[in-house]
N, C-alpha and C positions, 0 to 999 in steps of 0.2 A: 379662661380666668385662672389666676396660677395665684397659689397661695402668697405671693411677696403685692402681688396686687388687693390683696383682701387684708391684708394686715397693714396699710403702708401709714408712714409716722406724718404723711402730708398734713393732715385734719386731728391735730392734737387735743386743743382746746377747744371745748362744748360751751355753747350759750343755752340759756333758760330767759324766757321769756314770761312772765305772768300779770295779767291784766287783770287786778281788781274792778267789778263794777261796782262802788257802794251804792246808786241809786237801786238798783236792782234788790244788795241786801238789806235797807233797809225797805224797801217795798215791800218784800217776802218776811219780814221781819213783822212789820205793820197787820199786815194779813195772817199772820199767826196768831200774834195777839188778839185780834177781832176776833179770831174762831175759838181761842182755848176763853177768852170772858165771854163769848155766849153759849159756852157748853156749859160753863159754872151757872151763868143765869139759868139757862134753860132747864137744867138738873135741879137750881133751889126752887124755880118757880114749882116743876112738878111738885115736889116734895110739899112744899105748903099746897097745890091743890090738893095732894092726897089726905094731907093732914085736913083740911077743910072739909073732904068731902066732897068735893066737886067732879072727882072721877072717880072711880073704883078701880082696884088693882086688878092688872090683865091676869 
């Protein structure tokens, strides 16, 4: 292989190709939101059992 082959001006022009799935972002999207509103639930519901009395702090 000789340096005039490794450098040669044949292939000048580059393509880029990028394939969007929006179902895919909006699926992971969806499923984000489910997790971060039941961490909010989950953390107010503690909070009022604690305030209740219903369990005791660990």
């Amino acid at each position: 292989m000789s340096k005039n082959d490794c450098c040669s001006q044949e292939n000048v022009g580059t393509s880029v190709t990028v394939k969007v799935d929006v179902s895919k972002i909006v699926k992971y999207a969806c499923i984000a939101g489910v997790f971060i509103v039941g961490i909010i639930f989950g953390t107010r519901c503690y909070q009022k059992m604690l305030e209740e009395g219903y369990i005791d702090k660990l």
